[in-house]
C-alpha positions as CSV (number, residue, x, y, z in Angstrom):
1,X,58.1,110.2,170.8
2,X,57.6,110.2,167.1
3,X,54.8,111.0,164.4
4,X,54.6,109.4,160.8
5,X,53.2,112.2,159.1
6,X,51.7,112.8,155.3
7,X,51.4,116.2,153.7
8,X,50.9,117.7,150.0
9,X,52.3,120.4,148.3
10,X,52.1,122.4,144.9
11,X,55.2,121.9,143.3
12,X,56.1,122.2,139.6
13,X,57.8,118.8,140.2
14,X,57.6,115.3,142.2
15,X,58.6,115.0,145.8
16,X,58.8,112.3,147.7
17,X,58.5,111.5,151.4
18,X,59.2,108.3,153.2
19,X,60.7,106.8,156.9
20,X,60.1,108.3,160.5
21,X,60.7,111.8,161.6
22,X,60.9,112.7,164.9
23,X,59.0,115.6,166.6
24,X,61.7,117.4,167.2
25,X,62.9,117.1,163.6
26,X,60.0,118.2,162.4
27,X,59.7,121.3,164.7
28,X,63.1,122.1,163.5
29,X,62.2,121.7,160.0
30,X,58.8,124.0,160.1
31,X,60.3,126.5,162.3
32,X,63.9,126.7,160.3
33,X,62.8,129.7,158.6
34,X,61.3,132.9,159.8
35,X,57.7,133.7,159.1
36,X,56.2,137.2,158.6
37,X,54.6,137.1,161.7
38,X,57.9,137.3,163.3
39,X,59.2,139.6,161.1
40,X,56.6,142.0,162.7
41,X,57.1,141.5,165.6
42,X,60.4,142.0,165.9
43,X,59.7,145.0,164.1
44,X,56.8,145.7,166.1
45,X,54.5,146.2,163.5
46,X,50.9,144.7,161.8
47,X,51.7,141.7,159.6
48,X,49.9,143.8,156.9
49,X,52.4,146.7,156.8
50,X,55.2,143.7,156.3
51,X,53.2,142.4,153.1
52,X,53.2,146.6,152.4
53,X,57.3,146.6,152.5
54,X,57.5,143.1,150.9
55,X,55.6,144.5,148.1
56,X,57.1,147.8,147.7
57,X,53.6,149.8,148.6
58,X,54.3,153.4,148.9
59,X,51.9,154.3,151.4
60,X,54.6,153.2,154.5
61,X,56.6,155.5,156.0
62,X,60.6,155.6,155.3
63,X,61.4,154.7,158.9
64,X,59.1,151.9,159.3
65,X,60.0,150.7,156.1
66,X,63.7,151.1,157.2
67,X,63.0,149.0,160.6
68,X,61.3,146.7,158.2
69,X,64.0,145.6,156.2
70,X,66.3,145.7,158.7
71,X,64.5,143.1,160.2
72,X,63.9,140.9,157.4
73,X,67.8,140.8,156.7
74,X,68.5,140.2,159.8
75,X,66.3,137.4,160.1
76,X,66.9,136.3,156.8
77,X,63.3,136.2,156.0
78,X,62.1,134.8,152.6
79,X,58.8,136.0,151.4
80,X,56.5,132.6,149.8
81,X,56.6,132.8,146.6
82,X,53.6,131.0,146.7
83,X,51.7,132.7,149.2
84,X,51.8,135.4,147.5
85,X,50.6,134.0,144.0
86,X,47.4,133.0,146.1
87,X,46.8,136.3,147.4
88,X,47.4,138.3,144.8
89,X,45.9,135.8,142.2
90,X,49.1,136.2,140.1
91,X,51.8,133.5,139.1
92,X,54.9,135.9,138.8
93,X,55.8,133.5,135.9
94,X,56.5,135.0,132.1
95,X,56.3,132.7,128.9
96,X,59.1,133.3,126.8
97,X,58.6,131.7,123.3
98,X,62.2,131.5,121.3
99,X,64.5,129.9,118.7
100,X,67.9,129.4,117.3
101,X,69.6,129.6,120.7
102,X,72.4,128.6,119.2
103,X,73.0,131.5,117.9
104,X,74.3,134.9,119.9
105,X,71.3,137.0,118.8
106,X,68.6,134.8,120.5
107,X,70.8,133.8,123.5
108,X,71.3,137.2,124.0
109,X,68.2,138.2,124.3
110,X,67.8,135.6,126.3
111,X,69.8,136.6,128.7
112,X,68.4,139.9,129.1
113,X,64.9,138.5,129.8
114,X,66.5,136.2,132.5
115,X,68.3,139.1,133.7
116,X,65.1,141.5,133.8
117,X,62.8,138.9,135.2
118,X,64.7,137.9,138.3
119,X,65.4,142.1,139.0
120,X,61.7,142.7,138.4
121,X,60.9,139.5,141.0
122,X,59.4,136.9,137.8
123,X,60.4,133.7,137.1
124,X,60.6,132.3,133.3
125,X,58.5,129.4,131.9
126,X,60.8,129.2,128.5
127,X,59.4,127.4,125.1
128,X,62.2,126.9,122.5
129,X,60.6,126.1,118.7
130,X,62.3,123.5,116.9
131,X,62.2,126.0,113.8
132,X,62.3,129.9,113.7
133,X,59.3,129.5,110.7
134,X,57.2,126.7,112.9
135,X,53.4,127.7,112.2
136,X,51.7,125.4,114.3
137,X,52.2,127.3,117.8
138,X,48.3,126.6,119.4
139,X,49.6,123.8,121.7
140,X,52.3,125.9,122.3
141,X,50.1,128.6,123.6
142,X,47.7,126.5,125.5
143,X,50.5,125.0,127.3
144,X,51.6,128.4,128.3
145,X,47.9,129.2,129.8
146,X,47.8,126.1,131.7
147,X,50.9,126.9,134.0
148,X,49.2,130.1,134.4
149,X,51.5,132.4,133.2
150,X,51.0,135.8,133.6
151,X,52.0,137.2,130.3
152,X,54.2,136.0,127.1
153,X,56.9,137.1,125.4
154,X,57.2,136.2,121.7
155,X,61.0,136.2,121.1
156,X,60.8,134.9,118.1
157,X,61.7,136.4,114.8
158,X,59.2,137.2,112.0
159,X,60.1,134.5,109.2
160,X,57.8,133.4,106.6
161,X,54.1,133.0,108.2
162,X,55.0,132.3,110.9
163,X,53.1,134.9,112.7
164,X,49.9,134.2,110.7
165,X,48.4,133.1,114.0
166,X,47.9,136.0,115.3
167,X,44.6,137.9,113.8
168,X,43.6,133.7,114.5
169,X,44.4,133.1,118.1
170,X,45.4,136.4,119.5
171,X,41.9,137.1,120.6
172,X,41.7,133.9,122.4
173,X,44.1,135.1,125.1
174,X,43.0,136.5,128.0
175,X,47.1,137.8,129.0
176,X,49.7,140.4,127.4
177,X,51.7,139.6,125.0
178,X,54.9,141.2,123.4
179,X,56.3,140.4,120.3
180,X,59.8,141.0,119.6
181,X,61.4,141.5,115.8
182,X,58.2,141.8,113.7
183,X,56.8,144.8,111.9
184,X,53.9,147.4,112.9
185,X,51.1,145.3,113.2
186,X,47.7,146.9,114.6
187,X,46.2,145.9,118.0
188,X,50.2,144.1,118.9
189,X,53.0,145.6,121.6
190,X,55.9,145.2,119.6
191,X,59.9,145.9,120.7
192,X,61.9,145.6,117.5
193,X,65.4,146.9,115.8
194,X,65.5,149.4,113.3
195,X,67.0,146.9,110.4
196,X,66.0,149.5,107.8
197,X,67.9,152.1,109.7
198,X,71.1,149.6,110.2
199,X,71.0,148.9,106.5
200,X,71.2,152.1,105.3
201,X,73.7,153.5,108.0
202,X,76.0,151.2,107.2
203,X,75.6,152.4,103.3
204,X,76.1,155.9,104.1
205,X,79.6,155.1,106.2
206,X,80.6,153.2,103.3
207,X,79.6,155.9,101.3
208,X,81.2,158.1,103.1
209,X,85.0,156.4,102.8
210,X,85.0,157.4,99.4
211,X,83.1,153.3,98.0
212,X,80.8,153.7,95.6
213,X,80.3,150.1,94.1
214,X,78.9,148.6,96.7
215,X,77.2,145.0,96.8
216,X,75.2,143.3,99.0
217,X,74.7,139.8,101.3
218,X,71.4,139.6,102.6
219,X,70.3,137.0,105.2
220,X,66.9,134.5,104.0
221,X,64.3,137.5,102.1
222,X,61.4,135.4,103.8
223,X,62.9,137.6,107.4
224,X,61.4,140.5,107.4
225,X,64.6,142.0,109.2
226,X,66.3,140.4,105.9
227,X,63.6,142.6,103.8
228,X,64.2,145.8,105.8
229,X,68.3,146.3,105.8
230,X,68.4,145.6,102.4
231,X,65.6,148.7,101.8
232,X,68.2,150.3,103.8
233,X,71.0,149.3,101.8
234,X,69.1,150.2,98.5
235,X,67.7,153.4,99.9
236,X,70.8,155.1,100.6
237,X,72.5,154.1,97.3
238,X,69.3,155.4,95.5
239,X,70.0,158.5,97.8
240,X,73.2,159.3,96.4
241,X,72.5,158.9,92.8
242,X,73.7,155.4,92.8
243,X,71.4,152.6,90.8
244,X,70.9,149.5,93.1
245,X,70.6,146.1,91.4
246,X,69.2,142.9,92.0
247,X,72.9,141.5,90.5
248,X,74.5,143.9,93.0
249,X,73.0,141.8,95.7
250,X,73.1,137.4,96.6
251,X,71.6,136.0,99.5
252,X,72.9,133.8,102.7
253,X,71.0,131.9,105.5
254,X,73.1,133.8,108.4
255,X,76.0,131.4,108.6
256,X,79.2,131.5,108.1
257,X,79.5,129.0,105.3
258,X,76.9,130.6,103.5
259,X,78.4,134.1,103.9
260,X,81.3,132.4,101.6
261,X,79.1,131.1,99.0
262,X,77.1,134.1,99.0
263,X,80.3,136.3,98.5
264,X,82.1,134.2,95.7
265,X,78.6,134.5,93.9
266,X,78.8,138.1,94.3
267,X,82.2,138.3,93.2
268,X,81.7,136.5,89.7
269,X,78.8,139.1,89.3
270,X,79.8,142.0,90.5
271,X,83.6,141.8,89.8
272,X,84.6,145.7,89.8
273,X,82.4,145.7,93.4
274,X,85.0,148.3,96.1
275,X,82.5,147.6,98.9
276,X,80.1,145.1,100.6
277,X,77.4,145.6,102.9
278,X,76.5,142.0,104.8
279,X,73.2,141.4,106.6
280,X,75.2,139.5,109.8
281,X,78.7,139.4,111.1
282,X,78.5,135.7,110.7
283,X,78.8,136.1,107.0
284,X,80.8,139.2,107.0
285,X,83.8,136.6,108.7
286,X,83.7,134.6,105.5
287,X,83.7,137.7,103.4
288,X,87.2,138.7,105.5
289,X,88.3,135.6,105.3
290,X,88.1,134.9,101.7
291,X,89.4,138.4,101.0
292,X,92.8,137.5,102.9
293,X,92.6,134.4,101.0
294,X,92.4,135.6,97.4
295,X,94.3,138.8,98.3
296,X,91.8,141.5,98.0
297,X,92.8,144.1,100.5
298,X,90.9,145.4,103.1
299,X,89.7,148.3,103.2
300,X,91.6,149.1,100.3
301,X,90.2,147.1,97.6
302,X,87.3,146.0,99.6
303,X,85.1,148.0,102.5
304,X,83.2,145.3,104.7
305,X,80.3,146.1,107.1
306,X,78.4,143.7,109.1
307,X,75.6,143.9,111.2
308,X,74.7,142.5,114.9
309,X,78.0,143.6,117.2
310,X,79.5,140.6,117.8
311,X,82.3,140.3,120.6
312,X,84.5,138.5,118.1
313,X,84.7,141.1,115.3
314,X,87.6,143.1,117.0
315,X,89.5,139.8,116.5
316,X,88.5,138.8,112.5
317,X,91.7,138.8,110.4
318,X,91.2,142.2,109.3
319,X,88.5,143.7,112.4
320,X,85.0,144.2,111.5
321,X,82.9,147.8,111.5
322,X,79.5,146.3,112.4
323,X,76.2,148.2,113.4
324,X,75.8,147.0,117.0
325,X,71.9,145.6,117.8
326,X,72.0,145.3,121.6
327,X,70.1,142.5,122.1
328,X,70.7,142.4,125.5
329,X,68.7,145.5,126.2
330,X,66.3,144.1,123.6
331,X,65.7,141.6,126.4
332,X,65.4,143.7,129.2
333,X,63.1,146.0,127.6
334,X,60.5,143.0,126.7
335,X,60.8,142.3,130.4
336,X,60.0,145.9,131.4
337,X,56.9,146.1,128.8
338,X,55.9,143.0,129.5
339,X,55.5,143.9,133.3
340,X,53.9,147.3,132.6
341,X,51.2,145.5,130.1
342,X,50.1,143.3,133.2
343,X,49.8,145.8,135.5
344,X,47.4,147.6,133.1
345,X,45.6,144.3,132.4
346,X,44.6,144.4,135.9
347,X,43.7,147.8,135.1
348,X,41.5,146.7,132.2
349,X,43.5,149.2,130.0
350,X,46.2,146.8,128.6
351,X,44.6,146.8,125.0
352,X,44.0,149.9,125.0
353,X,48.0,151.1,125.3
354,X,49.3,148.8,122.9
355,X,52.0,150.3,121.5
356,X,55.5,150.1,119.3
357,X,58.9,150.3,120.9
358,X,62.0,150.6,118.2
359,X,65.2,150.6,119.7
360,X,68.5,152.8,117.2
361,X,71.1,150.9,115.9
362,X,74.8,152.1,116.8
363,X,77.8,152.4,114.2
364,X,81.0,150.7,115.1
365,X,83.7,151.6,112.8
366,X,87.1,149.4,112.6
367,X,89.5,149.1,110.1
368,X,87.3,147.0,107.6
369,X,85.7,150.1,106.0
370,X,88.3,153.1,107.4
371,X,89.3,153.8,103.5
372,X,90.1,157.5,104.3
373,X,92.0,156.7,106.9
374,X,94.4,154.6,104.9
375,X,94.7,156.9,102.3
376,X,95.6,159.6,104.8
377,X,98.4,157.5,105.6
378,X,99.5,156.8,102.7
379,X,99.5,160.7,101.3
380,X,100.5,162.4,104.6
């Protein structure tokens, strides 16, 4: 015997179904994999304390949660993703807003969202701006609501205006929201970096090697995270009785080949300059690089620190010190707030425990700024 048969699904994409399938094909194909109701009974439970394992409830006790999951693996049961939206009225789906993937600090965080998410049993609706200061974000954000995400993470840097939409549209949505990499703003849940911090610990170590002239590169001053670490850097030379001028200071757009215009700019202005401070370690590879090229000796003649940890700065001609900004973990913490702010949205508390997360930078020193350390060598 056979059936033609005709069903519908929700999917997020098309599927099609054509020819003959045989009844026993399509018992085979329904029945393939194990249901919950099979998963209690095997277990010998209610189909309701199941859904109370599945969804980590507490109020089970240890062994029949332990019978429970025994089962399941055993059966190798795979709880609907979808069946469980419906009951619970929830997608399980996070927006995640970004730019500049190309470049590590954004794909980083990136992967610690996707990381996060999948541990924390979300999936990831991801919207990548063409441009880091793109102010036109509404259609953005209404696409977002329309999959029916459950909350958004902004992972997009503060640049420009670009978050002048928020006193505009923030009211209009009825989900959490976490900005990453912005400053304090009242009534937002924000995760960011220190950056004033990093700028003016990396200072202080040069500082502390025995530099006193020290310049600056600083990324594009319409970042705020450009703003903030070269407060830092200004702040601790201020500190230690050390004028900081606008001369002492150019300005790059986080690349590489900026970083080398940037530095040969500095150089004709600040020619007796012993140290530099760079916003990135993008543009702190140029700085090396020209250095070995013109012969200025690190860290003798010049003290270089960069900022963002790269995995290639142990390998730069001459290896970089560099304040490390974890963005992985900047990643997994968005996740983590993210989660908590829609489970107090449920609550009806969510706006009422906004709050501000700021995560330390670390110092990594290498030879690029060890002057003391050279000089111990050299007068044992």
């Amino acid at each position: 015997m056979t059936k033609r048969i005709t069903f519908a699904t929700m999917l997020s994409f098309p599927i099609t179904v054509s020819g003959i399938i045989d009844s026993e094909d399509l018992d085979l194909y329904f029945n393939k994999r194990p249901t919950i109701k099979e998963v209690a009974q095997a277990a010998g439970v209610s189909t309701q304390t199941v859904s109370r394992v599945i969804n980590n409830r507490p109020d089970v006790a240890e062994e029949t949660r332990s019978k429970v999951n025994e089962v399941i693996e055993k059966l190798g049961y795979q709880p609907s993703a979808l069946a469980r939206s419906l009951i619970q009225q929830r997608s399980y789906t996070l927006g995640v807003v970004t730019a500049g993937l190309k470049y590590n600090g954004p794909s980083r965080t990136l992967n610690g969202i996707t990381f996060q998410s999948e541990k924390m049993g979300y999936s990831l609706l991801l919207k990548e701006l063409p441009r880091f200061d793109t102010e036109n974000i509404k259609p953005l954000l209404q696409n977002l609501l329309a999959h029916h995400v459950d909350g958004i993470i902004w992972a997009v840097p503060q640049v420009g205006d670009n978050r002048g939409w928020v006193d505009s549209e923030l009211s209009e949505l009825s989900i959490p929201i976490v900005f990453l990499t912005q400053q304090n703003h009242p009534g937002l849940s924000i995760i960011s970096f220190d950056n004033y911090l990093a700028g003016k610990m990396a200072t202080e170590h040069l500082l502390g090697q025995g530099y006193r002239r020290i310049g600056h590169i600083s990324g594009p001053m319409d970042w705020w995270e450009s703003r903030q670490r070269k407060a830092g850097w200004k702040s601790a030379l201020i500190s230690a009785g050390i004028e900081a001028r606008e001369e002492h200071c150019t300005e790059g757009n986080w690349s590489s080949s900026s970083g080398e215009v940037a530095f040969k700019q500095l150089l004709s202005q600040y020619p007796n300059m012993d140290a530099v401070f760079v916003a990135n370690d993008q543009m702190a590879l140029s700085v090396v690089q020209v250095s070995c090229q013109g012969d200025i000796a690190i860290p003798q003649q010049l003290g270089v620190v960069g900022v963002d940890g790269l995995p290639e700065t142990p390998y730069y001609p001459t290896p970089l010190s560099t304040i490390v900004l974890d963005q992985y973990l900047l990643g997994c913490t968005a996740v983590e707030e993210i989660v908590l702010a829609i489970e107090k949205s449920r609550e009806h508390s969510y706006h009422e425990n906004q709050r501000t997360i700021i995560l330390s930078p670390e110092l990594l020193v290498r030879e690029s700024s060890q002057l003391s350390k050279v000089l111990e060598a050299e007068n044992p």
